[in-house]
C-alpha positions as CSV (number, residue, x, y, z in Angstrom):
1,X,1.1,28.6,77.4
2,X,-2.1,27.9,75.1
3,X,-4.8,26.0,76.1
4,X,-7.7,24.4,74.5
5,X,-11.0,25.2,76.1
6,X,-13.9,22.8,74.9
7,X,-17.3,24.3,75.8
8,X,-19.5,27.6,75.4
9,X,-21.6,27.8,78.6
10,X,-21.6,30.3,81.5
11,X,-19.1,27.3,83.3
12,X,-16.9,27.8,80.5
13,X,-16.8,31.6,80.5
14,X,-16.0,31.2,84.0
15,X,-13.1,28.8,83.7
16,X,-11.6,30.8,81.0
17,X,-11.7,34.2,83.0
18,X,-10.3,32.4,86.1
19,X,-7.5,31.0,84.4
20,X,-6.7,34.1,82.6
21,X,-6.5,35.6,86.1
22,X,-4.0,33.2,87.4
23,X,-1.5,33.4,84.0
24,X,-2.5,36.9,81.6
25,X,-0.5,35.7,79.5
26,X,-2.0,32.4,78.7
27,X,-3.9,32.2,75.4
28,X,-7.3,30.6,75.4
29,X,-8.7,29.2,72.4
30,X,-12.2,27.5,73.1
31,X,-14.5,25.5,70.8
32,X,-17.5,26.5,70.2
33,X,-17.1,29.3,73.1
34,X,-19.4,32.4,73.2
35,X,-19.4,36.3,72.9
36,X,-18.1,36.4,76.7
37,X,-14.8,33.6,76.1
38,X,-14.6,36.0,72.8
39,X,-13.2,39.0,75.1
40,X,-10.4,37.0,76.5
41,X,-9.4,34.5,74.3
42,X,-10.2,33.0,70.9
43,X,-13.3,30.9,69.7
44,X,-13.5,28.6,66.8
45,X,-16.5,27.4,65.7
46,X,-15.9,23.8,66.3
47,X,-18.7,21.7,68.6
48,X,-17.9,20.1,71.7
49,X,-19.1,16.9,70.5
50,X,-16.8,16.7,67.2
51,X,-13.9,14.6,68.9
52,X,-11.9,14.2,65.4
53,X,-12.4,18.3,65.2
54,X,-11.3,18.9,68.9
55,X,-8.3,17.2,68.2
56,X,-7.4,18.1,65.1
57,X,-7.7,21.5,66.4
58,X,-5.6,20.8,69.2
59,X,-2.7,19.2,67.3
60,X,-3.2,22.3,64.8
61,X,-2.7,24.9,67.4
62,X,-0.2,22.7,69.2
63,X,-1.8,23.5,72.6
64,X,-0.3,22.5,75.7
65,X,-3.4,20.9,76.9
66,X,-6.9,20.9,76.8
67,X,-9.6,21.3,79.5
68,X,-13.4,19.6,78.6
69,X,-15.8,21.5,80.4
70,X,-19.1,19.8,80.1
71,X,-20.4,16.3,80.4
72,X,-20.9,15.1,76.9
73,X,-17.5,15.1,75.0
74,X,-16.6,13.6,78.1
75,X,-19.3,10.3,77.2
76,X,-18.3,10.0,74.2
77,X,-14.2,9.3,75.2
78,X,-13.1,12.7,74.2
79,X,-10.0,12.2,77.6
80,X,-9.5,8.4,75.9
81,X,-8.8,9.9,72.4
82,X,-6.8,12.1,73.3
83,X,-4.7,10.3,75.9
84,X,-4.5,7.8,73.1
85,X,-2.1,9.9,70.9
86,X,0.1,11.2,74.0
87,X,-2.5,14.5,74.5
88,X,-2.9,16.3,77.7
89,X,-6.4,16.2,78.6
90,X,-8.4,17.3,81.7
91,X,-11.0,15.2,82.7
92,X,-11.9,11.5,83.0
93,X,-11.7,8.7,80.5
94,X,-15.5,7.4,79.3
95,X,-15.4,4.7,81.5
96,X,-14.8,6.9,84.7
97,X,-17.3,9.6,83.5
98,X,-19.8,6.8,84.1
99,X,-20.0,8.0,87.5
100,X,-22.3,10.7,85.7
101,X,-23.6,9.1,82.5
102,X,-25.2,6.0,84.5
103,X,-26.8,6.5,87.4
104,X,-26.9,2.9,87.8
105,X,-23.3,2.5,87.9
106,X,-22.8,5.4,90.6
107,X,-25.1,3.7,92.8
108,X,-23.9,-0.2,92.1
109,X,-20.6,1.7,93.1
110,X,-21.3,3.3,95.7
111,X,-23.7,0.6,97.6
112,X,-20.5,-1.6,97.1
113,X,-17.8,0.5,98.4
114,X,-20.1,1.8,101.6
115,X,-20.5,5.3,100.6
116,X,-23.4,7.1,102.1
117,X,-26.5,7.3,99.4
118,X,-30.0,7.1,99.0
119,X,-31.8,3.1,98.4
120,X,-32.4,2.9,95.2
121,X,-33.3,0.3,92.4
122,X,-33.4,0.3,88.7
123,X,-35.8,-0.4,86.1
124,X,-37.0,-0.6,82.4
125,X,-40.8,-1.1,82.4
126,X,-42.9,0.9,83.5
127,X,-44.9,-2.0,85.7
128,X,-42.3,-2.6,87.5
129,X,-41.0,0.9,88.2
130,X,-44.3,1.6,89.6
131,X,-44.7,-1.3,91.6
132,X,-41.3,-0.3,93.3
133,X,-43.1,3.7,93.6
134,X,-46.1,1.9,95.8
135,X,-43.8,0.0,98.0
136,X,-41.4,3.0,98.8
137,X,-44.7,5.5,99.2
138,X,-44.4,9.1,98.6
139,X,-42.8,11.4,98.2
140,X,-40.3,9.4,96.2
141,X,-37.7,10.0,93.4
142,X,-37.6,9.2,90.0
143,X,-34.0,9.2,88.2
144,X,-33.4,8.9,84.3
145,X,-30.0,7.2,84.7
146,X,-28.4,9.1,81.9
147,X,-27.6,12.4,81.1
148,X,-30.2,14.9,80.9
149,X,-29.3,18.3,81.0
150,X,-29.6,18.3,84.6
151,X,-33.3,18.1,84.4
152,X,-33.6,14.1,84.4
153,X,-34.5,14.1,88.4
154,X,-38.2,14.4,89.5
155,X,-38.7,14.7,93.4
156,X,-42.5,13.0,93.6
157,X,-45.1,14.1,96.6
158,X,-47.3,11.6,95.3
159,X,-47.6,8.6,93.8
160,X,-49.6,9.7,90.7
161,X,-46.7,12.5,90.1
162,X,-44.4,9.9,90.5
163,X,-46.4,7.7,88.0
164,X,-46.5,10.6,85.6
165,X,-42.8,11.0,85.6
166,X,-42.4,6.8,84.8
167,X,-44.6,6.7,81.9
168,X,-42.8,10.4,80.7
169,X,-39.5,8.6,80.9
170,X,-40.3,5.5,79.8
171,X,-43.1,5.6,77.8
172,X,-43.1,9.0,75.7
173,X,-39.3,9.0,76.0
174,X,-39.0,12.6,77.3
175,X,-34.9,12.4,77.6
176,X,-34.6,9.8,75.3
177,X,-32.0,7.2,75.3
178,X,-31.1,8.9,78.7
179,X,-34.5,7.5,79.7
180,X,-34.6,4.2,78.6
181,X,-33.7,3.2,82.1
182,X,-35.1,4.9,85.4
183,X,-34.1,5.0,89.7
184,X,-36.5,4.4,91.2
185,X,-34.9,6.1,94.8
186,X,-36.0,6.8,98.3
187,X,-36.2,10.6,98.9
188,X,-34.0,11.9,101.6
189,X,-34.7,15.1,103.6
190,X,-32.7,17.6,104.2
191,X,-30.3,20.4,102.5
192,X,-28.6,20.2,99.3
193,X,-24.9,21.4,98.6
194,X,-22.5,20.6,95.8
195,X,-18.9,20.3,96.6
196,X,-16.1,19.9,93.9
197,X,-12.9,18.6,94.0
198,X,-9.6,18.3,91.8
199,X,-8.5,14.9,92.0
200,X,-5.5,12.8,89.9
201,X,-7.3,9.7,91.1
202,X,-5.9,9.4,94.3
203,X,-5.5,12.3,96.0
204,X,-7.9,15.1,96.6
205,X,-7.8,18.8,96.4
206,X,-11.5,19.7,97.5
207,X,-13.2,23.2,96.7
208,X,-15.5,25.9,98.7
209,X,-19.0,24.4,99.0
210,X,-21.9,25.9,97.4
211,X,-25.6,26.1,97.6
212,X,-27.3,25.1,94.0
213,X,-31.1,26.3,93.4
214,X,-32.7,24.2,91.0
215,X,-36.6,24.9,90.6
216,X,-37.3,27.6,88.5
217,X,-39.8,29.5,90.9
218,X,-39.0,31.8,93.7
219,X,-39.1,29.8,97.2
220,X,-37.8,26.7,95.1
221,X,-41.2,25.8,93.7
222,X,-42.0,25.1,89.8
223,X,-40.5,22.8,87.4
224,X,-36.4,21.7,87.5
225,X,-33.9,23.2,85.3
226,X,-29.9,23.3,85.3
227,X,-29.9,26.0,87.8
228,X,-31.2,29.0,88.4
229,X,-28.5,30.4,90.7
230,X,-25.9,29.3,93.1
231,X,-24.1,30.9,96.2
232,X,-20.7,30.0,98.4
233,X,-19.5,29.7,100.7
234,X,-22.5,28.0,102.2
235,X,-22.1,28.7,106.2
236,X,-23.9,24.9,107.3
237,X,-20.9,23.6,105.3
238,X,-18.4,23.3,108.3
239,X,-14.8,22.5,108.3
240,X,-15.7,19.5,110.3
241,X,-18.6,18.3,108.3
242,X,-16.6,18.9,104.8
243,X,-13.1,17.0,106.2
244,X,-16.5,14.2,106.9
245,X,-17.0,14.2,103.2
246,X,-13.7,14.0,102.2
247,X,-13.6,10.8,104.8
248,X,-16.7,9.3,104.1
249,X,-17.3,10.0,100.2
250,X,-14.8,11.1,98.4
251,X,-11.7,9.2,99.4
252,X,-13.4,5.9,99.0
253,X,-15.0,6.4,95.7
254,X,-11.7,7.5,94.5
255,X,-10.7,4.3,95.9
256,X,-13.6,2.2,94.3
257,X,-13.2,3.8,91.1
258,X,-9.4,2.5,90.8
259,X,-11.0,-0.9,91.7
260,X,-13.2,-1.0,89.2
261,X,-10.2,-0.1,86.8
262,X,-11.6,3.1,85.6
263,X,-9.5,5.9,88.3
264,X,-11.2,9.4,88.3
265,X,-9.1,12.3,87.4
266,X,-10.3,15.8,86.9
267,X,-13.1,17.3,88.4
268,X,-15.5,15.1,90.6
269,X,-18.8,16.8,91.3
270,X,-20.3,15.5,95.1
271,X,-24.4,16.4,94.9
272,X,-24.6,16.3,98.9
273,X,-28.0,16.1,100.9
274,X,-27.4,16.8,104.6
275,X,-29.4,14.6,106.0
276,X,-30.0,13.8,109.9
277,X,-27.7,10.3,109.5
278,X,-25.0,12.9,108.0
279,X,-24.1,14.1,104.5
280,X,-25.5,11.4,101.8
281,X,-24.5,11.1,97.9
282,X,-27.5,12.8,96.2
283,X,-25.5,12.5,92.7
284,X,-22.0,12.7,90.7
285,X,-21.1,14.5,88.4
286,X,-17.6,14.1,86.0
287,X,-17.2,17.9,85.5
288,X,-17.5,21.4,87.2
289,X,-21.4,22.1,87.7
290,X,-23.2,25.1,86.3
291,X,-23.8,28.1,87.8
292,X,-21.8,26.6,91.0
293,X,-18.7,27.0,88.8
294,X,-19.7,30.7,88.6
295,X,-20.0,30.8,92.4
296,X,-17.1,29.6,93.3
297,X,-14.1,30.4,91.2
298,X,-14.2,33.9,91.7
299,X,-13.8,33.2,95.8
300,X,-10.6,31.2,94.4
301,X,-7.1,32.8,95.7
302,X,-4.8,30.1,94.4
303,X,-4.3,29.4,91.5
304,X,-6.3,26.8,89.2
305,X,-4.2,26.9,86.5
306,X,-1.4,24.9,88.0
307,X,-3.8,22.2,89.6
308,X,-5.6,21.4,86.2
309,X,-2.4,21.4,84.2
310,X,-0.9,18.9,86.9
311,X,-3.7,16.6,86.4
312,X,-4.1,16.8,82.6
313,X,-0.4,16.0,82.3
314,X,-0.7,12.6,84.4
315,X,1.0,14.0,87.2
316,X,0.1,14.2,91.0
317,X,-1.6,16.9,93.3
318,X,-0.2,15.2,96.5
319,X,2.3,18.0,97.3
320,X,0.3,21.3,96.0
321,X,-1.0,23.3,98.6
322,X,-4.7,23.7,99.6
323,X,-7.0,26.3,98.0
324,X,-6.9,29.4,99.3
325,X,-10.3,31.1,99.5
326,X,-11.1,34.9,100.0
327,X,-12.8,35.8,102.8
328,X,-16.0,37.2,101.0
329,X,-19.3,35.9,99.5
330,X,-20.6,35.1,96.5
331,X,-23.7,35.0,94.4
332,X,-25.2,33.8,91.0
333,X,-27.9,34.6,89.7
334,X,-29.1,33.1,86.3
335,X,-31.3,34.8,83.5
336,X,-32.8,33.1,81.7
337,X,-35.1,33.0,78.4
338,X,-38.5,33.1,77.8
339,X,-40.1,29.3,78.0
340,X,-37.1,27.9,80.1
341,X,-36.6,25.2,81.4
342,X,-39.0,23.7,78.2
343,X,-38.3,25.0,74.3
344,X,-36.6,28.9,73.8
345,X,-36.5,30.9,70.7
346,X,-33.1,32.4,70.7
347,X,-32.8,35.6,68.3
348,X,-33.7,38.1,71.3
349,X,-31.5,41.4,71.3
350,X,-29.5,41.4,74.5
351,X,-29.0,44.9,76.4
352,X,-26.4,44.4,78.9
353,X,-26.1,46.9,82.2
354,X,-22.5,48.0,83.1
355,X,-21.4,45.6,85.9
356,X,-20.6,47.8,89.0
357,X,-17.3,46.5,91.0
358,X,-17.5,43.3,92.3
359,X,-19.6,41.9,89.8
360,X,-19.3,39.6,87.0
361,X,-21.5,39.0,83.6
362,X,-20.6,35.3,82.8
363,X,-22.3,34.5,79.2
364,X,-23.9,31.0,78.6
365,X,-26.6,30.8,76.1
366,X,-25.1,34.2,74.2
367,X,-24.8,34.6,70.4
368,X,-24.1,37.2,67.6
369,X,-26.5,37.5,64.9
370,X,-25.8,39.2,61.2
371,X,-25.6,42.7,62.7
372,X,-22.6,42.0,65.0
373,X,-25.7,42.3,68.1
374,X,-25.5,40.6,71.1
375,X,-28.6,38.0,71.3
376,X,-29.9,35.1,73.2
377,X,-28.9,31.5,72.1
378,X,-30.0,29.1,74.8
379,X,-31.9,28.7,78.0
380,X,-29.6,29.9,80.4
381,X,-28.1,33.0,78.7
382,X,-25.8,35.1,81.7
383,X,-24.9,34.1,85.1
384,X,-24.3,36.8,86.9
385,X,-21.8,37.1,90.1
386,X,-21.4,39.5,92.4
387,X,-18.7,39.0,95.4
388,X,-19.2,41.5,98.4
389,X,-17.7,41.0,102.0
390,X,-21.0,39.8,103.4
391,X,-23.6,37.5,102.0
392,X,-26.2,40.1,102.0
393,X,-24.7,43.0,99.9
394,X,-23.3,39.8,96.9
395,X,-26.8,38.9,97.1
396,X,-28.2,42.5,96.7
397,X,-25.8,43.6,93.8
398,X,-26.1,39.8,91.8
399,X,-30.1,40.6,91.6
400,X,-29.9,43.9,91.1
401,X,-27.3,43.4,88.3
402,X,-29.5,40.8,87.1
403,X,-32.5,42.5,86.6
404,X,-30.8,45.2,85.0
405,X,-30.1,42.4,82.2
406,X,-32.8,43.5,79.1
407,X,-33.8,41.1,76.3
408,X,-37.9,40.1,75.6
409,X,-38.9,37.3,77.4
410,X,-36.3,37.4,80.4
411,X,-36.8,35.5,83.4
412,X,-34.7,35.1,86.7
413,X,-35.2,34.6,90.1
414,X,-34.2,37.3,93.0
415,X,-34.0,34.7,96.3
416,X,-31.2,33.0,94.7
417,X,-29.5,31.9,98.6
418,X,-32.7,32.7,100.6
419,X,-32.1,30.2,103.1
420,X,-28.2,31.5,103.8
421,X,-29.9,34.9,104.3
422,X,-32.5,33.2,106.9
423,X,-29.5,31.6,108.6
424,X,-27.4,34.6,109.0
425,X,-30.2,36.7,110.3
């Protein structure tokens, strides 16, 4: 079987190893991919945002179908065009990913089918956003409604950082068109997870929870980035509170999706915040999360493989089995470049440590320059994962591997699942 991979992140890495695990004989070919996809498969240099390249190259290679691994091939109707000309695709149509790409229209949707979320109003001047800051009080959140990298969500304490982060939106245009139009939200306290699930519109085949950490600093202070590390299983993630999400989120915005004539298939992404009413919508996302996806594919038992190629073909899931997970932990840690999560200067010589067993060097932000060297090309370079049986020998061996990681300028942080550890004792 060959398979088109669209992507060259650290999620992508990790999808292609994963699947390469559940069929060694499958041949990978990913566009643009990186130096890590490079060892197991084949990378052309074609960008994930050239739709008439993707699918020339697909129809070239005559692959059996193809698997769009971040958010913005999937705006710009990448599942559409391809569907169009009898292609199997995995992922949503543009008008489903909108559950990502307008933050608006997850929240309209959600407000109107019930689902539990955060208040939260929209706006395009900055007057008015503000006005809306002083009558919610701090601290308060501040949304751009498009994509942004995963760094378009401010979390206020006060009403002048809260201001600031209006007038950066909307004013000096910080994520550009993605900021034209800002939530204004109420902020909800309590503890984040992420929680994916396969789904061919209907019917649901969710994954292990995990535990994102988003600020850049140690103790979850700084500025926000994509993620700095992840970690599953997470243990406050409970059979009975996860069958409650499935029940109370999922299902029904599956449900209102098809409504709204836009059904969901692929990966939905459930940003949770457990929250003393229960678990609560932070976000949506249309595609596997990154460094989650890092996380939590190599806890995976069963295979992926025959779940996405269901789904991509237009089939149903209704009668596979559910995952099976190993009974071990996991943990990511990211490193990152110099000046992340603002501007990076790639160009920096990477030295990478032999990975002891258990652990995996997923490559994001990865490169080769002239000389054939390995070398930094982004702002999340490596992910690296380390699965132990218990939480606090993964943790141990992801930082240590991690900070083994050489290349001027490095950063990472070594709590990455500091609050599991607290829980567990």
């Amino acid at each position: 079987m060959k398979v088109l991979l669209v992507g060259g992140g650290g999620r992508e890495h990790a999808l292609a190893w994963k699947l390469v695990q559940d069929d060694p004989t499958l041949d990978i070919i990913a566009a643009p991919g990186n130096p890590g996809i490079a060892a197991i498969g084949r990378c052309v240099p074609v960008s994930a945002t050239d739709i008439a390249g993707l699918m020339a190259l697909a129809k070239q290679e005559r692959v059996s179908f193809t698997i769009v691994g971040p958010e913005a091939p999937l705006s710009l109707g990448i599942v559409d065009r391809f569907r169009e000309v009898g292609m199997a695709i995995f992922g949503p149509t543009q008008a489903a990913a909108r559950i990502e790409t307008s933050k608006r229209f997850a929240k309209e949707l959600m407000l109107k089918a019930n689902v539990p979320t955060a208040s939260a109003r929209t706006f395009t001047t900055i007057s008015a956003a503000k006005e809306e800051v002083r009558r919610l009080g701090a601290p308060v959140v501040v949304k751009a409604s498009g994509i942004a990298a995963g760094k378009g969500v401010i979390v206020a304490l006060s009403i002048a950082e809260a201001d600031a982060a209006i007038d950066d939106m909307l004013d000096a245009k910080r994520f550009g068109d993605a900021g034209a139009e800002v939530l204004v939200e109420e902020f909800m306290q309590g503890e984040e997870i992420s929680l994916f699930a396969l789904t061919d519109g209907t019917n649901v085949l969710p994954m292990l929870a995990a535990q994102d950490h988003k600020r850049i600093g140690e103790g979850d202070t700084g500025l926000n980035t994509g993620g700095m590390g992840a970690y599953a299983p997470v243990s406050i993630a409970t059979p009975a509170l996860l069958q409650s999400v499935r029940d109370r989120i999922l299902t029904p915005t599956l449900a209102a999706m098809r409504s709204e004539g836009c059904a969901f298939t692929g990966l939905l992404f459930a940003g949770l915040m457990l929250t003393e009413q229960g678990p609560k919508v932070v976000e949506f996302n249309c595609r596997f999360g990154d460094p989650e996806t890092q996380a939590i594919l190599p806890l995976l038992g069963s295979s992926l493989l025959v779940a996405m190629r269901a789904i991509a073909d237009g089939g149903s899931i209704r009668s596979l089995d559910p995952f099976f997970w190993k009974k071990a932990a996991s943990v990511t840690t990211v490193v990152a470049a110099e000046g992340y999560p603002g501007s990076v200067q790639g160009g920096e010589v990477i030295t990478l440590p032999d990975a002891p067993s258990g652990v995996t060097i997923f490559h994001a932000g990865t490169a080769r320059n002239a000389e054939g060297a390995l070398v930094t090309a982004g702002g999340r370079v490596l992910t690296v994962t380390a699965v132990a049986e218990s939480f606090a020998a993964a943790q141990a061996a992801s930082r240590a591997t991690a900070a083994a990681v050489q290349f001027r300028g490095r950063q990472l942080r070594r709590d990455i699942g500091w609050r599991e550890l607290q829980r567990l004792g």
